[in-house]
C-alpha positions in Angstrom: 118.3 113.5 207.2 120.5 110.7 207.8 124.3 110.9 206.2 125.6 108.6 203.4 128.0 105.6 204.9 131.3 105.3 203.1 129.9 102.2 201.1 126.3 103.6 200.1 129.2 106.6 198.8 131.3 103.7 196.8 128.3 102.7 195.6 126.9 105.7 194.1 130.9 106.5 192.3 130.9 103.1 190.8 126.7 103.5 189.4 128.4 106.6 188.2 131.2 105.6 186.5 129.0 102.4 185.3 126.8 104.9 183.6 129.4 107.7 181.9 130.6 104.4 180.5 127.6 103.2 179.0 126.3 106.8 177.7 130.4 107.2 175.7 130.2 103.6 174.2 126.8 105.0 172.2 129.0 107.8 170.9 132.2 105.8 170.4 133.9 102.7 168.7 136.5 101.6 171.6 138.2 99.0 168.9 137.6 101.3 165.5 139.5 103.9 167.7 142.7 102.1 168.8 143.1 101.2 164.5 143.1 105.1 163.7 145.4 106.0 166.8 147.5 103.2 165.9 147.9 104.0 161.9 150.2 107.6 163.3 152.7 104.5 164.4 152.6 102.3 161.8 152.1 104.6 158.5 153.0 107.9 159.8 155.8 107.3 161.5 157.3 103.8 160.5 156.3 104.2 156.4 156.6 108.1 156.2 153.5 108.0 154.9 152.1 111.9 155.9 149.1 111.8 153.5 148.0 109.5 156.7 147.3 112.4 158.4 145.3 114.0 156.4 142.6 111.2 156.8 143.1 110.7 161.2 144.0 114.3 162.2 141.2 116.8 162.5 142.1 119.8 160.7 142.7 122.2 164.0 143.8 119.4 166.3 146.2 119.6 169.2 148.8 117.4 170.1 150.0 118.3 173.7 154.3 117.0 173.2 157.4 117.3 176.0 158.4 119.7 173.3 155.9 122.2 172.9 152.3 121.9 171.3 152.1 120.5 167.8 148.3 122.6 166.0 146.9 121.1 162.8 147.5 119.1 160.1 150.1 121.0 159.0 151.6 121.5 162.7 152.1 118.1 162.6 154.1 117.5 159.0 156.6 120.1 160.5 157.1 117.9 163.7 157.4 115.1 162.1 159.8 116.6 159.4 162.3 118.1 162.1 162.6 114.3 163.9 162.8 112.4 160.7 165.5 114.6 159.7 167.5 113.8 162.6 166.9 110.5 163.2 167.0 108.1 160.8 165.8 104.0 160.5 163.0 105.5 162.8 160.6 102.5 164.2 157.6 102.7 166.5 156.4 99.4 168.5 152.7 99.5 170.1 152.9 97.6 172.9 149.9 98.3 174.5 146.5 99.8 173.7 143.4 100.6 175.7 140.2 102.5 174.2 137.1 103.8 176.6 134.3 106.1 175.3 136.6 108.4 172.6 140.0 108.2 174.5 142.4 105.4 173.5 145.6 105.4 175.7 149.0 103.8 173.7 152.0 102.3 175.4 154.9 102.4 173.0 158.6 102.0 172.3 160.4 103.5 169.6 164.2 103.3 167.9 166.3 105.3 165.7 169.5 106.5 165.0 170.8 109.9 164.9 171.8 111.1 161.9 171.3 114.7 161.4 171.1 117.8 164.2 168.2 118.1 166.1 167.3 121.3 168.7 171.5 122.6 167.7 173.0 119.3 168.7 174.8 118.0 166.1 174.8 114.1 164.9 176.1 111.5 167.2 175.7 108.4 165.2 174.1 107.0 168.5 171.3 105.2 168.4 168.7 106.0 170.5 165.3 104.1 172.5 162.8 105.8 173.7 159.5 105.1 175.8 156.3 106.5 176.0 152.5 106.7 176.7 149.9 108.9 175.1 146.0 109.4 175.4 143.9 110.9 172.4 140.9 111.9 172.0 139.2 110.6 168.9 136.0 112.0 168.0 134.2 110.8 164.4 137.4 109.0 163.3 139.6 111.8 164.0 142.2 112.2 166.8 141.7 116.1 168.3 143.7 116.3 170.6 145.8 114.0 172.4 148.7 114.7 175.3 152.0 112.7 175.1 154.7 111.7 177.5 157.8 109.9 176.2 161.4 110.1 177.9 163.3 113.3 176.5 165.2 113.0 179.4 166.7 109.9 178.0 166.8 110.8 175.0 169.2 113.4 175.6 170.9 111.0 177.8 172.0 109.1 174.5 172.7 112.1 172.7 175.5 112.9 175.5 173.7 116.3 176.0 172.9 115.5 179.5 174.6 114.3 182.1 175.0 111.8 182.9 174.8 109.6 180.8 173.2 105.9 181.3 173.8 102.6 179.4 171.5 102.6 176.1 169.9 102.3 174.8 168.9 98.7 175.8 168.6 100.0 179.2 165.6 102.8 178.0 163.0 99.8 176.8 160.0 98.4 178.7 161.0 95.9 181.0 159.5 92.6 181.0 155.7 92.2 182.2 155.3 91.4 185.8 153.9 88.1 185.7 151.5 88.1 188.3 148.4 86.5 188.2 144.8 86.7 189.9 141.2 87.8 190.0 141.5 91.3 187.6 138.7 93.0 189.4 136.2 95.3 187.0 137.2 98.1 185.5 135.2 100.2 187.9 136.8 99.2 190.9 140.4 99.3 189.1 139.8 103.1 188.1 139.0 103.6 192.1 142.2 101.7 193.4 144.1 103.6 190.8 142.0 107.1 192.6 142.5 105.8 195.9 146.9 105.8 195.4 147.0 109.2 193.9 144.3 110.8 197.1 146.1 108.2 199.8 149.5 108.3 199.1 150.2 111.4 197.2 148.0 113.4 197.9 147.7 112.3 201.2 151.1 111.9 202.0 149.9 108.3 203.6 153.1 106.7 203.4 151.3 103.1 204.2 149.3 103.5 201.2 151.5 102.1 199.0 151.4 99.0 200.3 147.7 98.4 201.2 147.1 99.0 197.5 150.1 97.3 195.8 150.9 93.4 195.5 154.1 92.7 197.4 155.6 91.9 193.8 154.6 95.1 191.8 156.8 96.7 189.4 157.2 100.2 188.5 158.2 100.3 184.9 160.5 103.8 185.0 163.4 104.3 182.9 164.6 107.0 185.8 164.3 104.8 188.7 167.8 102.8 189.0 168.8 99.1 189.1 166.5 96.3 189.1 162.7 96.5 188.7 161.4 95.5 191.7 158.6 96.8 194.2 161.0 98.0 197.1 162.7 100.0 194.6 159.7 101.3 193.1 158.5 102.2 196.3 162.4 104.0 197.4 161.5 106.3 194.1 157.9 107.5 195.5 159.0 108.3 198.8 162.0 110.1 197.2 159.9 112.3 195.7 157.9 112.8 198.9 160.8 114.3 200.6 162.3 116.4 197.5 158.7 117.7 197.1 156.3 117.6 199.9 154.1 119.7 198.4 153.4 117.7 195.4 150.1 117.6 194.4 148.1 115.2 191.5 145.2 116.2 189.8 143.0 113.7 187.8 141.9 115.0 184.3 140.6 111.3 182.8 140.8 108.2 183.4 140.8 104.7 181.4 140.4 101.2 182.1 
C-alpha cells in the first residue's frame, strides 16, 4: 500500500478543517454570537447592568480567569462585585472580535481607577490599563464556559505591588496595528501556519522557524516584551523563553480564524 505524500497529507487536514467548519455553522450563528459575548463588555461591565447576565450566562457556566474559576450566574455577580468595588470609572473597549462554529474570541482593553482594596492591597488612586483576550463558548445564546487571559501582571505593576514597576498605564494598551498589507490567505491555511509555529518553533525548538513563517515586519503585541514593537524584538522574547525553558511545550485545545 503506497504511503501518503506530505501534500496528499495537507490536503486531507485542510478537507478536514473545511468540513468541521461547515458541520458548526449549521449549529451556530458566528455574528448572533459575537452580540451576546460582546453585551458582558458593554452592559455588564461598562453600565453595571448584572440582570445582563441572567439572560447570556448559562445557569452552571464556567468562566476560566487568571484569578481562579468564576461558576454560575451567581459566581459571576460576586466577581464582578469584588472588581467594581475596587476599581472605579471601570470601561471595557472591544477591539477585536472573531466568531467560528460556537466559539467567539474577544480582543479587549479596559481602564479604571483604583478606588477601594482589592486581594488586601489597599487603594492607590492609580489608574490602571489592562489588556486582554478571551474565547467562549456560546451554545443556544448562552456563553458556558469561556477561558480568559488579561495582564495581572500589569495590573499589579500599577498597583506598586510588584516590582518593578513600568510606565502606565499608557504603556499597558494595544499598540498600533501593523499595517501590513497582502494576499490574506484562507482561513484554513491561516489556522495551519498558525499550527505550523507552535509544532516548528516551539515545539520543535526550530529556531529558523520564526522566520520562514513570519513577515520581516511582524509585530508581537506584548505588554511584557520591552521597548519598541518591532519583529527583532519580538523574536529576542521567543528565544528568551527557549533558553529559560527548554522544555516548554504547547498544546492546542481550539483554534479560530
Amino acid at each position: 500500500m503506497r504511503a501518503k505524500t506530505s501534500s496528499e497529507f495537507l490536503i486531507a487536514v485542510v478537507v478536514l478543517i473545511v468540513c468541521c467548519g461547515v458541520c458548526q455553522s449549521v449549529w451556530a450563528d458566528p455574528q448572533a454570537n459575537k452580540a451576546i459575548h460582546q453585551r458582558i463588555y458593554e452592559e455588564v461591565w461598562n453600565q453595571g447592568a448584572l440582570d445582563v447576565l441572567d439572560e447570556i450566562l448559562c445557569s452552571d457556566s464556567v468562566s476560566h480567569e487568571p484569578t481562579g474559576d468564576v461558576q454560575g450566574i451567581e459566581g459571576y455577580k460576586l466577581f464582578y462585585g469584588m472588581f467594581s468595588s475596587a476599581f472605579s470609572e471601570i470601561h471595557f473597549t472591544v477591539d477585536e472580535q472573531i466568531a467560528e462554529g460556537d466559539l467567539v474570541v474577544t480582543r479587549f482593553a479596559a481602564t479604571s481607577t483604583h478606588t477601594g482594596e482589592l486581594m488586601g492591597i489597599p487603594a492607590t488612586g492609580a489608574d490602571v490599563a489592562i489588556t486582554g483576550i478571551t474565547v467562549a463558548k456560546i451554545v443556544e445564546g448562552k456563553i458556558v464556559e469561556s477561558w480568559n487571559n488579561w495582564d495581572v501582571l500589569g495590573m499589579m505593576q500599577q498597583l506598586g505591588a510588584v516590582e518593578p514597576a513600568r510606565p502606565g498605564p499608557e504603556f499597558y494598551f494595544w499598540d498600533a496595528p501593523s499595517d501590513i498589507t497582502g494576499d490574506p490567505g484562507t482561513a484554513e491555511l491561516n489556522k495551519l501556519l498558525a499550527l505550523r509555529i507552535k509544532s516548528q518553533f516551539w515545539n520543535g525548538k526550530d529556531i529558523a522557524g520564526l522566520d520562514e513563517t513570519h513577515h520581516a515586519a511582524a509585530i508581537g503585541h506584548d505588554p511584557s516584551i520591552p521597548g519598541d514593537r518591532t519583529y527583532e524584538s519580538y523574536k529576542e522574547s521567543c528565544l528568551a523563553y527557549q533558553i529559560a525553558f527548554p522544555d516548554f511545550h504547547v498544546t492546542i485545545h481550539s483554534i479560530v480564524a
